[in-house]
C-alpha positions as CSV (number, residue, x, y, z in Angstrom):
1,X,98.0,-7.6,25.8
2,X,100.4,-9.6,23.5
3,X,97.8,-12.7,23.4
4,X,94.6,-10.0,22.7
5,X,97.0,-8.6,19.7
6,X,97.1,-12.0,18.5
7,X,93.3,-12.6,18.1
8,X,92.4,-9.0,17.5
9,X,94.9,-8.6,14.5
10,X,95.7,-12.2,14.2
11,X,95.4,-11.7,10.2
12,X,97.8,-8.9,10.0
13,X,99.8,-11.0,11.8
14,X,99.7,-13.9,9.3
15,X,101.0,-11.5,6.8
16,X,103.7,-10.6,8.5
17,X,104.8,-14.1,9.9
18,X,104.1,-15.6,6.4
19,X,106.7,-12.9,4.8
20,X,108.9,-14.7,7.4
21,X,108.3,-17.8,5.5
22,X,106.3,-19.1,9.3
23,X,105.0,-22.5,7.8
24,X,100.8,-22.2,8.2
25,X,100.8,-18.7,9.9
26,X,97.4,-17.8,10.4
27,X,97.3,-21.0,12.7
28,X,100.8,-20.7,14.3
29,X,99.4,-16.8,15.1
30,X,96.0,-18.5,16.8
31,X,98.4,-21.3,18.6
32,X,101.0,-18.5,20.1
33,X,98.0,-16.1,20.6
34,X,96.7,-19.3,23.4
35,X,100.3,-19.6,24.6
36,X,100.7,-16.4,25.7
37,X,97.1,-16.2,27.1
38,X,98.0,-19.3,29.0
39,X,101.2,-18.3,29.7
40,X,100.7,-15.0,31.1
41,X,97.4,-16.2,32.6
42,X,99.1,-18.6,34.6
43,X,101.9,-15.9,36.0
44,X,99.2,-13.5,36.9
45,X,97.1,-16.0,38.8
46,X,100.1,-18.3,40.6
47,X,98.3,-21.2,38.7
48,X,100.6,-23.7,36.7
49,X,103.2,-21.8,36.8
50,X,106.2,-24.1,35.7
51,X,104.0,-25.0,32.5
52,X,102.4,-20.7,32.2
53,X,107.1,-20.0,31.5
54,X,107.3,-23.2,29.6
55,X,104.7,-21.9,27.1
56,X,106.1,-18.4,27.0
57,X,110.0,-19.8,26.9
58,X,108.4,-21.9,24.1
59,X,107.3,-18.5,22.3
60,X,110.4,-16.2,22.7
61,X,112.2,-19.3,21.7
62,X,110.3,-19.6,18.2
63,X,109.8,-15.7,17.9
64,X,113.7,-15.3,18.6
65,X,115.1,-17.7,16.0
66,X,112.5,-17.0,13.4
67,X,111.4,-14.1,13.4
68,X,114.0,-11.8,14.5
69,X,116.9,-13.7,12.7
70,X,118.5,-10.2,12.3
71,X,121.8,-12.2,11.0
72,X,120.0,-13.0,7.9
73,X,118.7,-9.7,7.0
74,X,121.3,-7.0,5.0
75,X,119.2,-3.7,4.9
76,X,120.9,-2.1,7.9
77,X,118.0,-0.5,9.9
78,X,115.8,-3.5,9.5
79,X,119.1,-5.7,11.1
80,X,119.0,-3.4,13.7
81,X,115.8,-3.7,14.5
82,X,115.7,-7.4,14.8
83,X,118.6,-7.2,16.7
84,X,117.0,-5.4,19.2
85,X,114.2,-6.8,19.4
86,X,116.3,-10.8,19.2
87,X,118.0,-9.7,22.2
88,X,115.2,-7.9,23.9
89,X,113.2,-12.0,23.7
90,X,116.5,-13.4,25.3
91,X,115.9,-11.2,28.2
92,X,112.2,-11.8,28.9
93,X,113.8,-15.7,28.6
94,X,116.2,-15.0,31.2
95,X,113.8,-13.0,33.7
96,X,111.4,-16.1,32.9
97,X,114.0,-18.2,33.8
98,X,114.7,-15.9,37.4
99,X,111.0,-16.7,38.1
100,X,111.6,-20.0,38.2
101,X,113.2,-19.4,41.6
102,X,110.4,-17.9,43.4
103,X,109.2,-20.4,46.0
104,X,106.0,-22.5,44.7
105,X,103.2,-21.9,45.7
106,X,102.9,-18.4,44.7
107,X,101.1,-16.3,46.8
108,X,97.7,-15.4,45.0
109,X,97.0,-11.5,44.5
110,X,92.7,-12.4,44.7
């Protein structure tokens, strides 16, 4: 749902990464919009699945330390926000991380 966001509203999206000073965000919203096509794509179908958690990793990663720096921002409710939300991305991390452990192949669901 995250990745059809990203096309569907992909310029709103720009907007928003751009006021967090994202270097080309219209194009870093199309590039993390594939990512986490890819990346959820490959969890759903048992299909690359090392490479499906790098990508997303590779996402929470950016998303974490740029946009939801909450340690830079001073308006309260807006630093509490991010801070949520920071430490809401380090736990999809880690339960990427615990998927990591499931035996390979995977199982396919089709």
């Amino acid at each position: 749902m995250n990745a059809y966001n990203h096309f569907k509203n992909g310029k709103m999206l720009a907007q928003y990464a751009e006021s967090k000073s994202v270097p080309q965000p219209l194009m870093s919203v199309f590039i993390t919009g594939i990512m986490l096509l890819l990346g959820g794509l490959g969890i759903i179908l048992g299909t690359y699945v090392n490479l499906a958690i790098a990508l997303l990793i590779l996402f929470l990663l950016g998303t974490l330390i740029k946009m939801h720096a909450y340690w830079k921002v001073s308006d309260p409710m807006i630093r509490m926000g991010e801070h949520v939300n920071f430490y809401k991305n380090l736990a999809l991390i880690g339960a990427l991380l615990l998927l990591l452990s499931i035996p390979q192949p995977w199982e396919s669901l089709f």
